[in-house]
C-alpha positions as CSV (number, residue, x, y, z in Angstrom):
1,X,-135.4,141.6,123.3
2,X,-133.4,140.2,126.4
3,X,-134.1,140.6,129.8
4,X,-135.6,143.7,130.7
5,X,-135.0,145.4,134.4
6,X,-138.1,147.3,135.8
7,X,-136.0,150.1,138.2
8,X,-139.0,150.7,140.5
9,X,-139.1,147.3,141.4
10,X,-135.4,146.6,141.7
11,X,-133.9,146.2,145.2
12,X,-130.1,145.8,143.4
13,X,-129.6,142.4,145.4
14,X,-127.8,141.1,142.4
15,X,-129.0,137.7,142.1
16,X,-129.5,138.7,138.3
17,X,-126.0,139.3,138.1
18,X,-124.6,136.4,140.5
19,X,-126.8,133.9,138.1
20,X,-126.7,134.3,135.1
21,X,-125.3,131.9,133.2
22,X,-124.1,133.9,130.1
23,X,-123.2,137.0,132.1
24,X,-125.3,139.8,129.8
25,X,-125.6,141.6,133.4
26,X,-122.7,144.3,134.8
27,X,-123.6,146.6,137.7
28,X,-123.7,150.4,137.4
29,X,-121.0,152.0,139.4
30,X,-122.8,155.0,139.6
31,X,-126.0,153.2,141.4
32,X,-125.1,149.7,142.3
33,X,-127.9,148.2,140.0
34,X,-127.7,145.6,137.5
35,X,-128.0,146.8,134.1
36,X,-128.3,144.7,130.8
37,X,-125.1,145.0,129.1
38,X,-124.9,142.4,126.6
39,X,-128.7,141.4,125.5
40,X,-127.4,139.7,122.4
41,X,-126.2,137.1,124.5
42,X,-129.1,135.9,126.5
43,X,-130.7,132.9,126.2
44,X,-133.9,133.6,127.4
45,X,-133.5,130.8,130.3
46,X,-135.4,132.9,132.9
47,X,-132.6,132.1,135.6
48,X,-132.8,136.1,136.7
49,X,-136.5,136.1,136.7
50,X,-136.8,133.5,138.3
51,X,-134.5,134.4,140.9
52,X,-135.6,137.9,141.2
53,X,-137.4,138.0,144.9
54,X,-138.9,141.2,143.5
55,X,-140.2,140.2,139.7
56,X,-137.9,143.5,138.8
57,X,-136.8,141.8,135.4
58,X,-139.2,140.7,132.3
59,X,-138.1,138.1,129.8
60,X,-139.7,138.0,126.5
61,X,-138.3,136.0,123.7
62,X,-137.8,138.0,120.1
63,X,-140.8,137.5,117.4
64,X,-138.4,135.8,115.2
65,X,-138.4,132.7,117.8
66,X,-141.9,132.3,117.8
C-alpha cells in the first residue's frame, strides 16, 4: 500500500502533488483532486502527509517491509 487519499478530508490544494518527490500523484480532470496514480513508486517518505494541512492522505508501509 502507498499513500492513500481520504476524499472527505481533501481540500485539493495539491501540495501532495507539488511535493512529492517520485511523482505517484496526477490530478483528476474531472474534479481537480489528486489521485494516486503510480503507488508502485512510492517510497513511503511521508512528504504528502506531512504536508497535507488537512491529514487527507494515510501512509502505511506494505507487510513485507516490516
Amino acid at each position: 500500500m502507498s499513500a492513500k487519499i481520504d476524499y472527505q478530508r481533501c481540500i485539493g490544494c495539491q501540495k501532495c502533488y507539488d511535493l512529492c518527490p517520485e511523482d505517484i500523484f496526477s490530478i483528476s480532470d474531472e474534479t481537480g483532486l489528486p489521485v494516486v496514480s503510480y503507488p508502485e513508486e512510492c517510497w513511503f517518505c511521508g512528504v504528502c502527509w506531512m504536508m497535507c494541512p488537512k491529514r487527507a492522505i494515510d501512509v502505511r508501509l506494505p507487510a513485507s517491509l516490516w
